[in-house]
C-alpha positions as CSV (number, residue, x, y, z in Angstrom):
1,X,98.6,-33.5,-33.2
2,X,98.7,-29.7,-34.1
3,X,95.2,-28.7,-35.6
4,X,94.6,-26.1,-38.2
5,X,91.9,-24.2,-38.8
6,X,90.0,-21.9,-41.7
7,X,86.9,-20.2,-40.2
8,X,85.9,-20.0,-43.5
9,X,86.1,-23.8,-44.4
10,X,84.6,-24.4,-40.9
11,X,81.4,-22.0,-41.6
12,X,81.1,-23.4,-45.3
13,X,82.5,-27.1,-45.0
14,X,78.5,-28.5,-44.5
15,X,75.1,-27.0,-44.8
16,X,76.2,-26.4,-41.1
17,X,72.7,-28.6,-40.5
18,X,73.3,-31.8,-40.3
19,X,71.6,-34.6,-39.7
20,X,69.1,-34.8,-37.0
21,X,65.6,-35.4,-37.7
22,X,67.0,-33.8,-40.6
23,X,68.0,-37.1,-42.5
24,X,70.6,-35.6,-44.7
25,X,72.7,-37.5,-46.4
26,X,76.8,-39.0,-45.1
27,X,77.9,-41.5,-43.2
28,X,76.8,-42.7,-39.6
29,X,79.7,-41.4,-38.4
30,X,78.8,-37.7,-39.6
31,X,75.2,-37.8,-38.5
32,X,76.1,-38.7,-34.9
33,X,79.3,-36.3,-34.3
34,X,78.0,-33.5,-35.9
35,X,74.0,-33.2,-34.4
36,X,73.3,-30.8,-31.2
37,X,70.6,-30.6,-28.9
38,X,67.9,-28.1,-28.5
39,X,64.5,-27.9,-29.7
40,X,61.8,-24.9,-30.6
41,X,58.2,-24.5,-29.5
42,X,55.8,-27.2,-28.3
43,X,55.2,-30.7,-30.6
44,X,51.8,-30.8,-32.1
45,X,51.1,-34.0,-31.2
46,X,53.0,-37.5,-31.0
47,X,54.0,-38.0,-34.7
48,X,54.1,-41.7,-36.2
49,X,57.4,-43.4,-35.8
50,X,58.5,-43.8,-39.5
51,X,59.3,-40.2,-41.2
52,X,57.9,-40.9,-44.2
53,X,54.8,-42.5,-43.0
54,X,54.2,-39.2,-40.6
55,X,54.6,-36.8,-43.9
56,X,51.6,-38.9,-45.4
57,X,49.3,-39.2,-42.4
58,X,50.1,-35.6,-41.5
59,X,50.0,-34.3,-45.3
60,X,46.4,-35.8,-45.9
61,X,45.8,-34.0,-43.1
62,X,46.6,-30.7,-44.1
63,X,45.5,-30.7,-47.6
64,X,42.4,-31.0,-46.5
65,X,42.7,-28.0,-44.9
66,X,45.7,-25.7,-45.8
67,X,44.6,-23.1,-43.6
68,X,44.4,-25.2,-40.2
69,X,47.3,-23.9,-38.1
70,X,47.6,-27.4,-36.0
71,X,47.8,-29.4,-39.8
72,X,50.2,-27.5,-41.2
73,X,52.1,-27.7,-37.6
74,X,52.1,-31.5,-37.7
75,X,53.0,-31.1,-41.6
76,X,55.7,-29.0,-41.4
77,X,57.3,-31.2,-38.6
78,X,57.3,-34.2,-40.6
79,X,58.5,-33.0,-43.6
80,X,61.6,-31.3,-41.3
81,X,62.1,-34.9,-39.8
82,X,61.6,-36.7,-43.4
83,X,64.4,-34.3,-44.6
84,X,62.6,-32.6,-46.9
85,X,63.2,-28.6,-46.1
86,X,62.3,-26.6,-48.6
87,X,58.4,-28.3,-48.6
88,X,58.5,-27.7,-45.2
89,X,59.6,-23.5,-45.6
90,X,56.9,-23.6,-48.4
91,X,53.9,-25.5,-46.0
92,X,55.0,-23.1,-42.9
93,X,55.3,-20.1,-44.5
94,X,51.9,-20.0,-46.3
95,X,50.5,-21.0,-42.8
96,X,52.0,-18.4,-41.5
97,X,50.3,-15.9,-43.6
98,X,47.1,-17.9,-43.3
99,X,47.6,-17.7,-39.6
100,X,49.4,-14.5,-39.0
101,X,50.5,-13.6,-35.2
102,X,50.4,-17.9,-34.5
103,X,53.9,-17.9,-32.2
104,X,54.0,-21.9,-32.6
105,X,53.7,-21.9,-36.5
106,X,56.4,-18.9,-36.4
107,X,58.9,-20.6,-34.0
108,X,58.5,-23.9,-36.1
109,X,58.6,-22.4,-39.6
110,X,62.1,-20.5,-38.6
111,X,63.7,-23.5,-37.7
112,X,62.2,-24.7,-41.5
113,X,64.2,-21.8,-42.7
114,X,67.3,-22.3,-40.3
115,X,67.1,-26.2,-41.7
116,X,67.0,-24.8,-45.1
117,X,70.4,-22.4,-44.5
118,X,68.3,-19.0,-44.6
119,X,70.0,-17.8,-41.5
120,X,69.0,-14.1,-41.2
121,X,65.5,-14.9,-42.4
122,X,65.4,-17.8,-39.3
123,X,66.7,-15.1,-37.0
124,X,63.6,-12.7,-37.8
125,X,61.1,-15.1,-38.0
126,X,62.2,-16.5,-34.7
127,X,62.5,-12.9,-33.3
128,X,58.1,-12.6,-33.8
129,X,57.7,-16.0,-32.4
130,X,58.8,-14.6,-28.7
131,X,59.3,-11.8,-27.0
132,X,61.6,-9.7,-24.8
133,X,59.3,-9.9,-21.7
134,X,58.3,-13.4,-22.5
135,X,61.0,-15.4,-23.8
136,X,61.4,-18.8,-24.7
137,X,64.9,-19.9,-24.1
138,X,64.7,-22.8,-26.7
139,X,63.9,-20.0,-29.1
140,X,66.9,-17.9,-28.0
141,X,69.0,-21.0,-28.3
142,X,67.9,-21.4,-31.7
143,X,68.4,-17.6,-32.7
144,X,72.0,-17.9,-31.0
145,X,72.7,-20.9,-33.7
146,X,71.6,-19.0,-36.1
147,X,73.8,-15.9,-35.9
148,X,76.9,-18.6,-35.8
149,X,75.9,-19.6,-38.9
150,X,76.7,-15.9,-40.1
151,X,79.5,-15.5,-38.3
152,X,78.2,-13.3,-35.7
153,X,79.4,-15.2,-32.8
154,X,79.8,-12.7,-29.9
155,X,75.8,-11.9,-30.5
156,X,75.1,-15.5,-30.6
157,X,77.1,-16.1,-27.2
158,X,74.6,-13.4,-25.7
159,X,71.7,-15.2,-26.9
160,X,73.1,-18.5,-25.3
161,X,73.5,-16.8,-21.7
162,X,70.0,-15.7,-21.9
163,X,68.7,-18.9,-22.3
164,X,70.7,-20.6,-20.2
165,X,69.6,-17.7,-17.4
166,X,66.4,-19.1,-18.0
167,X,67.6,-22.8,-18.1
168,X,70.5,-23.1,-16.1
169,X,72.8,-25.9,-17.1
170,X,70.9,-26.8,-20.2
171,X,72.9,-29.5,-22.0
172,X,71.9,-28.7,-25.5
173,X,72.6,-24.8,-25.1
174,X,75.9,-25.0,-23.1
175,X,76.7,-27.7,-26.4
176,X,75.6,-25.4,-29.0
177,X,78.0,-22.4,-26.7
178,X,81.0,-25.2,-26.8
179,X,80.6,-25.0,-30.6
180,X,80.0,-21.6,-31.3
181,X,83.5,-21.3,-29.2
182,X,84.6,-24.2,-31.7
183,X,83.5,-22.0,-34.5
184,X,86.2,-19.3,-33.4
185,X,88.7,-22.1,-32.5
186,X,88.7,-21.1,-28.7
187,X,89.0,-24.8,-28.3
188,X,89.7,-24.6,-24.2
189,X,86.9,-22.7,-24.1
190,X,84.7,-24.8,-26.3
191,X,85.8,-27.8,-24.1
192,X,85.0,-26.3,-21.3
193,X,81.6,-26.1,-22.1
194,X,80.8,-28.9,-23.7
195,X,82.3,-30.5,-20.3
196,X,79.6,-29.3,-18.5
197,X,76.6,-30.2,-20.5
198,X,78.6,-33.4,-20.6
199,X,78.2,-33.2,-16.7
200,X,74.3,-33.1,-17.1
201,X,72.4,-35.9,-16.7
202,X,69.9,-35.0,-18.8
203,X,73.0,-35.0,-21.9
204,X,72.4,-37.1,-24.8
205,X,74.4,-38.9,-26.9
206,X,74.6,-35.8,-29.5
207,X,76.3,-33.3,-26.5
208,X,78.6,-36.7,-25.9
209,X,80.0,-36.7,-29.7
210,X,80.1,-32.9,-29.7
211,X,82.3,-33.1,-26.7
212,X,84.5,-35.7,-28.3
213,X,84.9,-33.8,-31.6
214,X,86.1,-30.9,-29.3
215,X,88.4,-32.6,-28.0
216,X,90.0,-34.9,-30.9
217,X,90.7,-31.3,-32.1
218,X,92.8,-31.0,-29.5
219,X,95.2,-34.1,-30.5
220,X,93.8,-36.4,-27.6
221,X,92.7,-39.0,-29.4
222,X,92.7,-41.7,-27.5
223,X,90.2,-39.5,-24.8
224,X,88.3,-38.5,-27.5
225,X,88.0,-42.3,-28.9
226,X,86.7,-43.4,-25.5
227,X,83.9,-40.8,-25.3
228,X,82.8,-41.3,-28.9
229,X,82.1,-44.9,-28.2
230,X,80.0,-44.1,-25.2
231,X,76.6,-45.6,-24.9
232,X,76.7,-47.1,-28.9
233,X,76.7,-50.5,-30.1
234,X,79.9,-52.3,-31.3
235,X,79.4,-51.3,-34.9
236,X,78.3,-48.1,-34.7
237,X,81.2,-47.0,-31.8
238,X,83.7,-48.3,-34.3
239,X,82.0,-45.9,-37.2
240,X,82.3,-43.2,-35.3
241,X,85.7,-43.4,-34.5
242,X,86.8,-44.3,-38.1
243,X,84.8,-41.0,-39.1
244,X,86.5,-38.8,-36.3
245,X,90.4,-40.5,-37.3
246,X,89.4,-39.7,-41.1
247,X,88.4,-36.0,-40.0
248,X,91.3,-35.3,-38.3
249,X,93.7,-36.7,-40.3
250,X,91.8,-34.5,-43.2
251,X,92.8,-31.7,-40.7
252,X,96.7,-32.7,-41.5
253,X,96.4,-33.2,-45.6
254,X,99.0,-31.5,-47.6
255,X,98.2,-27.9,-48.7
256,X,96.4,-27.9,-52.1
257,X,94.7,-31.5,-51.4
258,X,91.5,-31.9,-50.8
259,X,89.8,-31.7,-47.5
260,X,87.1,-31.6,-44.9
261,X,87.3,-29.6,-42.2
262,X,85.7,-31.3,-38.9
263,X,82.7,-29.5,-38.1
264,X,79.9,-29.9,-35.9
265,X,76.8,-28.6,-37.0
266,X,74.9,-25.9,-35.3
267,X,71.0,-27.2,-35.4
268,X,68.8,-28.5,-33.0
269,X,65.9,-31.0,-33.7
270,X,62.7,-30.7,-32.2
């Protein structure tokens, strides 16, 4: 199967964050083949299970006191996990001027604004939430995501091999450096490093799907099929593959008819 490709379709076919504690919207098939690894800046504290009960806990919380930097913390986390973004820009970003200079409300409330598509904003914000002489490679994972999501793909490779100098092998950062090859349709290239977070141990089922998407591109189906079903219950396995077929075969519609692009999105939950 011969792919084509629009770089443009690929960079505007979804908000380009999909689903990960960021319960948007599609089917099951989308929210597991299009989420990536990563995360940014230490949790807070254990959240409750549910989403929605976490926003209410941690909400109550923070009303009571807006200008708490740990509140609005636990706050803004939940409301990124319960899907709602733009509350979550709003809560971090008024703690961040409550709070000014607070590297773990900065590091959480660009990934609000990465979540919520504002791409260079996320990249500045992030940039004050670290610093040369005192990286964070999750941070610089994060930042290298974002400058995919404006196309600048050659800076966001250099942001990848500085956090994976810091992390060597790091299966969400070598995943997100698969797709930002993806992004360019370098597809040997994306493979191969999607192959080795694959290799990692510590590889979740996200770097699995990303790995499989890579390589569906590629017409190998039937490899592709296999490692989409990996580790997933009957039901869900056979989702996922019906979503990757229908994506593909998208890929081959006539010119002029409607169409998705395959895309893996470029964000990294927490």
């Amino acid at each position: 199967m011969r792919q084509r490709f629009s770089l443009a379709r690929l960079l505007a076919s979804t908000s380009l964050i999909a689903a990960v504690a960021m319960g948007l919207g599609g089917c099951t098939g989308m929210s597991k083949l299009s989420e990536v690894t990563g995360s940014v800046g230490p949790r807070a504290e254990a959240a409750p299970a549910d989403p929605a009960r976490a926003v209410e806990v941690y909400g109550e919380r923070y009303r009571a006191n807006p200008k708490d930097a740990g509140a609005a913390l636990a706050y803004g986390q939940a409301l990124r996990a319960n899907g709602q973004r733009a509350q979550a820009v709003a809560v971090l970003e008024q703690a961040t001027i409550a709070n000014p200079g607070n590297k773990p409300l900065l590091a959480q409330y660009g990934r609000a604004l990465a979540d919520n598509g504002n791409f260079q904003q996320a990249f500045d914000v992030l940039s004050k939430a670290h610093s040369p002489d005192n990286p964070d490679w999750h941070l610089l994972s994060v930042q290298g995501t974002a400058l995919d999501q404006m196309g600048r793909h050659e800076e966001a490779r250099s942001y990848y091999a500085s956090a994976l100098k810091i992390a060597p092998g790091d299966p969400g950062v070598l995943s997100n450096l698969g797709l930002s090859y993806m992004l360019t349709r370098n597809l040997p290239k994306a493979e191969e490093a999607l192959r080795q977070a694959y290799a990692s141990p510590r590889a979740s089922a996200r770097v699995r799907q990303n790995l499989a998407l890579v390589v569906g591109l590629q017409g190998r189906f039937a490899e592709a099929e296999t490692i989409v079903k990996a580790d997933l219950p009957p039901d869900q396995a056979a989702a996922n593959v019906a979503y990757l077929k229908e994506m593909l075969n998208r890929n081959d519609a006539p010119r002029g008819a409607p169409r998705r692009t395959p895309v893996a999105s470029l964000s990294q939950p927490d």
